[in-house]
C-alpha positions as CSV (number, residue, x, y, z in Angstrom):
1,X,5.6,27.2,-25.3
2,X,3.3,24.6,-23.7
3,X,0.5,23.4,-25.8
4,X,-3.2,24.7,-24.1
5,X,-5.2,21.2,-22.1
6,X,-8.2,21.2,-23.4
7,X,-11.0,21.0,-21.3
8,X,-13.3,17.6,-21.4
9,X,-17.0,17.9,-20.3
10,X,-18.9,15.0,-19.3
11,X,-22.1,15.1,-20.9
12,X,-25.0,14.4,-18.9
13,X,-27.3,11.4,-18.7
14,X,-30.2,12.0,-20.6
15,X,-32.9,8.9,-19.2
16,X,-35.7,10.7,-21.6
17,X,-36.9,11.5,-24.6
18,X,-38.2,14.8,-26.0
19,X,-39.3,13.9,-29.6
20,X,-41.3,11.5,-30.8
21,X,-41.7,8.6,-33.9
22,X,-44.9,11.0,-34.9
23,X,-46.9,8.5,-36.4
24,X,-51.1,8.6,-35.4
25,X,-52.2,5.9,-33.6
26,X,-55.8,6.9,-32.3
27,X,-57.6,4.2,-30.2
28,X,-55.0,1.3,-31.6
29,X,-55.9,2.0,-35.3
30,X,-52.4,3.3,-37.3
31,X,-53.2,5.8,-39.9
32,X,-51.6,4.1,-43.3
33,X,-50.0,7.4,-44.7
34,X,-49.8,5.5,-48.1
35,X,-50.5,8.0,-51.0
36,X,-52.5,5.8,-53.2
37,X,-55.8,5.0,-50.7
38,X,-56.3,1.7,-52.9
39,X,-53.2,0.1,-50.5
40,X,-53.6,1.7,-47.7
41,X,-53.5,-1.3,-44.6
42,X,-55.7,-4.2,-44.5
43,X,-56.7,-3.6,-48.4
44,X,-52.9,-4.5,-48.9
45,X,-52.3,-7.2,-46.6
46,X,-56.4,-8.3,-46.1
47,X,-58.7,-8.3,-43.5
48,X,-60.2,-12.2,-43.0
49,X,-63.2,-11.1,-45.5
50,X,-61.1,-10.4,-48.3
51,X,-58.0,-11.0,-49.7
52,X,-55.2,-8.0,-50.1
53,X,-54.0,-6.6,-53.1
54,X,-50.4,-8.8,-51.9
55,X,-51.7,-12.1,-52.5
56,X,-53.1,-11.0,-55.9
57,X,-49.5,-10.0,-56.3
58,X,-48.4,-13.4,-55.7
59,X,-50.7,-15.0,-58.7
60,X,-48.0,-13.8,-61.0
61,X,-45.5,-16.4,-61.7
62,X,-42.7,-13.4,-61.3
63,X,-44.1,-11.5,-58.5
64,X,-43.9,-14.6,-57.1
65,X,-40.8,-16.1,-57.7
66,X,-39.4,-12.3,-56.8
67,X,-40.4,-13.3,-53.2
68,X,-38.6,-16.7,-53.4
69,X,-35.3,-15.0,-54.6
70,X,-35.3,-13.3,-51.4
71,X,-36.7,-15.9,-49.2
72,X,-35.1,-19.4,-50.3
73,X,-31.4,-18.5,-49.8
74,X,-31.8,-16.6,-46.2
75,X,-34.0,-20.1,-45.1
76,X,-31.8,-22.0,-47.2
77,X,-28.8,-20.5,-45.5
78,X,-26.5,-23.1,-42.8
79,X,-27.6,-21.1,-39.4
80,X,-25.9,-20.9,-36.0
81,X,-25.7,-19.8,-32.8
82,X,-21.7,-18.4,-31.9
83,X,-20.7,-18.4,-28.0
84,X,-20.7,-15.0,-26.7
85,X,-17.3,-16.0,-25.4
86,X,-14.4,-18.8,-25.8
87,X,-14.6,-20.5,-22.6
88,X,-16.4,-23.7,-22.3
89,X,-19.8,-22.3,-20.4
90,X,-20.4,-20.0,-23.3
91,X,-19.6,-23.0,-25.9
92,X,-22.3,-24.8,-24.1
93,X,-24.9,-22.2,-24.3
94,X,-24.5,-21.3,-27.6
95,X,-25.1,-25.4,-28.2
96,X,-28.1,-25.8,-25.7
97,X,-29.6,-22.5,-28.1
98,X,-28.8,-24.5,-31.4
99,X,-30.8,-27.6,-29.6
100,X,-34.0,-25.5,-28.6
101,X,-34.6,-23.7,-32.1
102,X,-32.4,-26.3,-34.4
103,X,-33.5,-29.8,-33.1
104,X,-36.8,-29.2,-31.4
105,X,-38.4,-27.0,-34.1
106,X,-38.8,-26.8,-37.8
107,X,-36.6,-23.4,-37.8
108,X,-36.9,-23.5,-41.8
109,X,-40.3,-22.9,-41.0
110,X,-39.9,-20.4,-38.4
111,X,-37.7,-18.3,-41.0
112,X,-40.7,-18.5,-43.7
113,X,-43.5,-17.3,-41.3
114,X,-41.3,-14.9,-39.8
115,X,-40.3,-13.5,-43.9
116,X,-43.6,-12.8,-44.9
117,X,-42.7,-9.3,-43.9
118,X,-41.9,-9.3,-47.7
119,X,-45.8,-9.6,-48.5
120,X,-47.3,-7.9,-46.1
121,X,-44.8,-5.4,-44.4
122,X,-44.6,-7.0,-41.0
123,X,-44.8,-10.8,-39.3
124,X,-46.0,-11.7,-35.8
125,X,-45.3,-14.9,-34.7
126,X,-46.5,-15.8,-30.9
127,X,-43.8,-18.6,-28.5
128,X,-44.6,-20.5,-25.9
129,X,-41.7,-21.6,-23.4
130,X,-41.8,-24.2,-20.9
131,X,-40.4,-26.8,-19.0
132,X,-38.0,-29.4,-21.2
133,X,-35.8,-31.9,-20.8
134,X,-32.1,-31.3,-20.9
135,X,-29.9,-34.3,-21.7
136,X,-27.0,-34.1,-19.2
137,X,-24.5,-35.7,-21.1
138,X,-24.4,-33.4,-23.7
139,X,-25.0,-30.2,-21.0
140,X,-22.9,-30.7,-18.5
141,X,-22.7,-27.4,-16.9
142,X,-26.8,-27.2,-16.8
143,X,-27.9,-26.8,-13.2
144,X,-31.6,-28.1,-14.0
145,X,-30.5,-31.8,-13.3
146,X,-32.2,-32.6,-16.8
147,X,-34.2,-30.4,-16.9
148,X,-35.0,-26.7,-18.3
149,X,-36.5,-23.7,-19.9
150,X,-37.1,-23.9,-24.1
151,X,-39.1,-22.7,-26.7
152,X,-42.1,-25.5,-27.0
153,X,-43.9,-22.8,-30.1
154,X,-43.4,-20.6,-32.6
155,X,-47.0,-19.5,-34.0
156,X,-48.1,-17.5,-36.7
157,X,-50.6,-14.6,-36.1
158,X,-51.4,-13.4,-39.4
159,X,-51.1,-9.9,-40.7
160,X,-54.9,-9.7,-41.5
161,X,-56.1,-11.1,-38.3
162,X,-54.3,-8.0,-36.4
163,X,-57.4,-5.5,-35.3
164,X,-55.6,-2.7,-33.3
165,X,-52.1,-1.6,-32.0
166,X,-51.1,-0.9,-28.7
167,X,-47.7,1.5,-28.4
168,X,-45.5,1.2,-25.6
169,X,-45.5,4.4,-23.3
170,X,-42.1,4.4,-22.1
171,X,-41.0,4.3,-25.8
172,X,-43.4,4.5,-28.6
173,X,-41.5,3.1,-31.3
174,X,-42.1,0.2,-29.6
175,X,-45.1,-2.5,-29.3
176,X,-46.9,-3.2,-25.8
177,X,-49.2,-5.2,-27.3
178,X,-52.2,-5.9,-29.9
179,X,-55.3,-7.7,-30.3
180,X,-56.1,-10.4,-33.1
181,X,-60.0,-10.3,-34.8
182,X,-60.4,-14.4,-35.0
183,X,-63.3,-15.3,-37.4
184,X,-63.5,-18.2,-35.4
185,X,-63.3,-22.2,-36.8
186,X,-64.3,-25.5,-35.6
187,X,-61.3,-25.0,-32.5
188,X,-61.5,-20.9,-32.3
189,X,-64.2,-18.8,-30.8
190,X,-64.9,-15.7,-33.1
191,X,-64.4,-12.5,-31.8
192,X,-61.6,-9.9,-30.5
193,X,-58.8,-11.6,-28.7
194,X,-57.2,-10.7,-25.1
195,X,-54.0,-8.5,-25.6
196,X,-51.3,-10.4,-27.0
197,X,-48.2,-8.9,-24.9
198,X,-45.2,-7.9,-27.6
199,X,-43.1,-9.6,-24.7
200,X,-44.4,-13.4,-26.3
201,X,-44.1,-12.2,-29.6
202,X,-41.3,-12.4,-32.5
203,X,-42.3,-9.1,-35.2
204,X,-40.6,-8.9,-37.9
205,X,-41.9,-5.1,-39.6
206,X,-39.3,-4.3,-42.7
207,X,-37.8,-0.4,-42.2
208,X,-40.2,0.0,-39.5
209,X,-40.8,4.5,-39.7
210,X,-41.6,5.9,-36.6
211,X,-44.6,3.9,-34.5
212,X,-45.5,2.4,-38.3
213,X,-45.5,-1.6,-36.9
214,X,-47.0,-2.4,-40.3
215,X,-43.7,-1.9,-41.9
216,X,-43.1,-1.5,-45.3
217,X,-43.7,-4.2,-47.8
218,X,-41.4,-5.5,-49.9
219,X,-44.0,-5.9,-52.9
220,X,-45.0,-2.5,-52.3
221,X,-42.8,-1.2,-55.0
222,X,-43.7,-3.9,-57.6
223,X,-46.7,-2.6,-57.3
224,X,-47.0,-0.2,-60.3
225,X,-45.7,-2.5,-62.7
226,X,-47.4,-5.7,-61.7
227,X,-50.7,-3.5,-62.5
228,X,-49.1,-1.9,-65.5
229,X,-48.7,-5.5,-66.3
230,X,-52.1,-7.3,-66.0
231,X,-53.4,-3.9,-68.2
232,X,-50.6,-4.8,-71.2
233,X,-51.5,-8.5,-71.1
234,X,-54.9,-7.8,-71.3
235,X,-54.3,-5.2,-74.5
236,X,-52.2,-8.1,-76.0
237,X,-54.7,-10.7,-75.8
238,X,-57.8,-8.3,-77.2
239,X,-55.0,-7.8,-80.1
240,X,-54.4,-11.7,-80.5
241,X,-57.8,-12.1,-80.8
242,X,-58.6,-9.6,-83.5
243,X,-55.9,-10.7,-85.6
244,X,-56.6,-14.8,-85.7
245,X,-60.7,-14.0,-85.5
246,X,-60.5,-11.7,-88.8
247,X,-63.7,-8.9,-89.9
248,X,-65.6,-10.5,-92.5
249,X,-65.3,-7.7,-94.9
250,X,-67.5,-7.6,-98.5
251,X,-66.6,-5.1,-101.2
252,X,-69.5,-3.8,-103.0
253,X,-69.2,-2.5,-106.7
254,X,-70.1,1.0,-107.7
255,X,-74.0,2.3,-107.7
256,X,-74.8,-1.0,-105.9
257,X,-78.5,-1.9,-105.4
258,X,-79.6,-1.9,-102.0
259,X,-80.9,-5.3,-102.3
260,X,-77.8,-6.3,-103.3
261,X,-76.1,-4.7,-100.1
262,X,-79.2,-6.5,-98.0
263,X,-77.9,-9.6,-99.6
264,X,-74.1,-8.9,-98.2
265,X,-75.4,-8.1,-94.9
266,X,-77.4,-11.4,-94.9
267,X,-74.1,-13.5,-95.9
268,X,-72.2,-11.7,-93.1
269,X,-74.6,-11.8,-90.3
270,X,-74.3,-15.9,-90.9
271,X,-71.3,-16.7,-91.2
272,X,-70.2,-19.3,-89.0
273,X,-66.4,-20.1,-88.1
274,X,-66.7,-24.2,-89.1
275,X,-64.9,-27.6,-90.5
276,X,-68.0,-27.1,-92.6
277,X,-68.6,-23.6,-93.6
278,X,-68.3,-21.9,-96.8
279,X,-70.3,-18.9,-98.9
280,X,-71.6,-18.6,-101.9
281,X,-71.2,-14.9,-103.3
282,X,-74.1,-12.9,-105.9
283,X,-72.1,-12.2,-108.7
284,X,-70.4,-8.7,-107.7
285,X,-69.6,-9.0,-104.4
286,X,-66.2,-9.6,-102.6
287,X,-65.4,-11.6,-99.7
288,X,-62.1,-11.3,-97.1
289,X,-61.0,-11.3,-94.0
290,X,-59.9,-8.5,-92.3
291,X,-56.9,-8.3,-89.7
292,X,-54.9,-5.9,-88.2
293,X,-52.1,-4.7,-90.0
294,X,-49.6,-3.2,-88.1
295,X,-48.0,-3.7,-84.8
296,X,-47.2,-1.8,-81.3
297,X,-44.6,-2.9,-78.7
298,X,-46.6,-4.3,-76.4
299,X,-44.6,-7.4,-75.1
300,X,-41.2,-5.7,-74.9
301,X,-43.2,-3.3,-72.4
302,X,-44.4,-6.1,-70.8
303,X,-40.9,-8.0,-70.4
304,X,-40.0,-4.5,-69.2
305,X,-42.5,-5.0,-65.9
306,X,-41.3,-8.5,-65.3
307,X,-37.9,-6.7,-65.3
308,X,-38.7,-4.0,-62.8
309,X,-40.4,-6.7,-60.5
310,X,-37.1,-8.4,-60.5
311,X,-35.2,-5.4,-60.2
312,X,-37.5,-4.7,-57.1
313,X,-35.6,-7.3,-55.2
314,X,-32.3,-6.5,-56.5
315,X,-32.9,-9.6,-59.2
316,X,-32.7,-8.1,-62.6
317,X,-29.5,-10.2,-63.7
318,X,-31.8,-13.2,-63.4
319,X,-33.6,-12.0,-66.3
320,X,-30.1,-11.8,-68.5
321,X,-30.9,-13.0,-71.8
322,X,-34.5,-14.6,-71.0
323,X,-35.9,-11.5,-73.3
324,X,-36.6,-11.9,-77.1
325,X,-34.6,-8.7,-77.6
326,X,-31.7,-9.2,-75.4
327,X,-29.4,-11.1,-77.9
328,X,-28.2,-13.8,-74.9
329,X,-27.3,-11.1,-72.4
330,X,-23.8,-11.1,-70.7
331,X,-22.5,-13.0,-67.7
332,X,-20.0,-10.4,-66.8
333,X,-23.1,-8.0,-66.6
334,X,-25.0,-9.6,-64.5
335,X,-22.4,-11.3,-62.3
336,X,-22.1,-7.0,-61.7
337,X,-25.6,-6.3,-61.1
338,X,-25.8,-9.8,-58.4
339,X,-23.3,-8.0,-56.1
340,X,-26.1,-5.8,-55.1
341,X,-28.8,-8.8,-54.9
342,X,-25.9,-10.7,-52.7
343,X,-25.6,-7.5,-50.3
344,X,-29.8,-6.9,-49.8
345,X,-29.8,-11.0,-48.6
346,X,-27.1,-10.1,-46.1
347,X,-29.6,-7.2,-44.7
348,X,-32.5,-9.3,-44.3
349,X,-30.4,-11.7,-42.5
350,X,-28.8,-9.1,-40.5
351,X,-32.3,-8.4,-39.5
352,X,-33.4,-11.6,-38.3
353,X,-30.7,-12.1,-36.2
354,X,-31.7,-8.3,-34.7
355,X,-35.7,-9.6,-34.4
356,X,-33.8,-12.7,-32.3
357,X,-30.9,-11.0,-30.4
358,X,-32.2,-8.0,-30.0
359,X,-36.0,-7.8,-30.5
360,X,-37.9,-5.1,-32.0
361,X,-39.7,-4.6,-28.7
362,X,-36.6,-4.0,-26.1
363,X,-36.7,-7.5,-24.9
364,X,-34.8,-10.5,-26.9
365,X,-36.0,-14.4,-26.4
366,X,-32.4,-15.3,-26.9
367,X,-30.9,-13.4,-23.7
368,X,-34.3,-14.6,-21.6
369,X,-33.8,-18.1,-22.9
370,X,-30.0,-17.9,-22.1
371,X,-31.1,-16.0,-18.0
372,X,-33.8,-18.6,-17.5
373,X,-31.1,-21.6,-18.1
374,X,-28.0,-20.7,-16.9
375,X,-28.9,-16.6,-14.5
376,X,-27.3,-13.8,-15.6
């Protein structure tokens, strides 16, 4: 019996969109959908007047050094541009890329302004291209006779400088362009800036939802306990205090006089903490100082926020054994726990490269750098 042919339909082109990312932009201003209105956009990241709740983050010696775990071994990392191909035209245009970005600009740099999507949810850095020279010994297959198109810039437009948003209509997930509010300086005129076309523009927004080009920050999540934190620390140190700066404390005998009380209260109200102080008690009254007697566990639950600031960048296993209570800690266990730390620095770098040969915006500097050297 012969087996039925199934049938095969072509499915049609579809050139357009229905839906849409859904997010409000009204007159270039994103609506922050953040729950907790203390975070909500330029509070977090600033606004030129005032600093954002993300560089008070990074006053903490382990907010901080959360961010470098993240950052230092993506810039720290050896990279390179591979040919799209084997021959030797492709070998030499991966090498002529590795000369404009490597040799002609501090990319370690770059890679830092371009990560402080970590802080503040999203980076913006502006390039400039022009005319360079080519060295034809080492490009042969050039046909600029010397000369050609690289990357002379990479500059950073700062997440609280950024004043409105413009979508781009043929795909809203996308950024047309946007306008910078420039306090102005000694060099800079104050005021709104012309639109700065996305086209120019490198931006880096972490799990970008919808139209949100803020991104989400990294820091974002440490948050809670960074504020949980500062609270505890502050508890701790009233306790300190209370218990080395002791309650004078005088013990009165039974049916007391009140002058004899007005005498204690005398004595106590001048007392001074001295190399040279010392009291002379009326016969029946008792002197001590008074301290707190018990205990709560206020600096395991502050060891506990340092943890989950760590364990916000997948970095717990760097605090193995650094707590009082942890009795050493365990290599083994946190050799475990880095395999997820190791796989969150392959996604950021994954992304970069995307920012680079992809773009964010549907146009990549790579392939226009690459078209304006050598055509399509």
């Amino acid at each position: 019996m012969a087996k039925k042919q199934r049938k095969t339909e072509v499915l049609p082109a579809r050139p357009r969109i229905i839906g849409g990312p859904g997010t409000r932009i009204f007159a270039g201003f994103l609506d922050d959908l953040d729950r907790n209105p203390e975070v909500r956009g330029d509070r977090w990241y600033g606004n030129g007047y005032k600093a954002g709740i993300s560089q008070w983050m990074l006053t903490d010696a382990h907010v901080r050094a959360s961010t470098y775990a993240v950052r230092d071994p993506v810039t720290g990392a050896t990279w390179d541009f591979e040919p799209g191909a084997d021959d030797d035209d492709a070998q030499e245009a991966a090498d002529l890329q590795r000369m404009l970005w490597f040799e002609r600009l501090p990319w370690s740099q770059v890679l830092r302004k371009g990560m402080r999507y970590i802080e503040d949810g999203f980076a913006l850095l502006e390039t400039t291209t022009d005319v360079v020279s080519i060295p034809t010994s080492r490009f042969k297959r050039h046909p600029g006779n010397g000369y050609g198109i690289g990357i002379t810039g990479v500059y950073d437009r700062p997440a609280w400088t950024v004043y409105d948003w413009q979508q781009n209509p043929a795909n809203p997930e996308q950024l047309l362009s946007f306008r910078q509010n420039i306090l102005g300086s000694d060099t800079e005129e104050p005021g709104l800036s012309d639109y700065i076309p996305a086209r120019r523009c490198l931006r880096f927004s972490w799990e970008q939802d919808g139209a949100n080009f803020v991104g989400r920050p990294i820091l974002r999540s440490a948050y809670g306990p960074f504020k949980a934190k500062i609270m505890l620390q502050l508890v701790e140190m009233i306790r300190h205090e209370r218990e080395h700066n002791g309650l004078p404390t005088f013990s009165l005998p039974e049916g007391a006089p009140d002058s004899l009380e007005a005498e204690a209260r005398k004595i106590a109200s001048s007392i001074r903490a001295n190399e040279k102080g010392f009291l002379v008690l009326p016969d029946g009254i008792k002197f001590e100082w008074s301290t707190t007697k018990g205990t709560t566990d206020i600096h395991p639950a502050i060891e506990r926020q340092n943890r989950d600031i760590a364990f916000n960048v997948c970095g717990a296993w760097m605090l193995t054994g650094t707590s009082a209570n942890a009795g050493g800690g365990s290599y083994a266990h946190s050799s475990n726990q880095r395999i997820l730390y190791d796989v969150s620095l392959d996604k950021h770098a994954d992304f970069i490269e995307d920012v680079f040969n992809i773009g964010s915006d549907g146009h990549s500097i790579i392939s226009e750098l690459h078209l304006a050297n050598y055509g399509p």
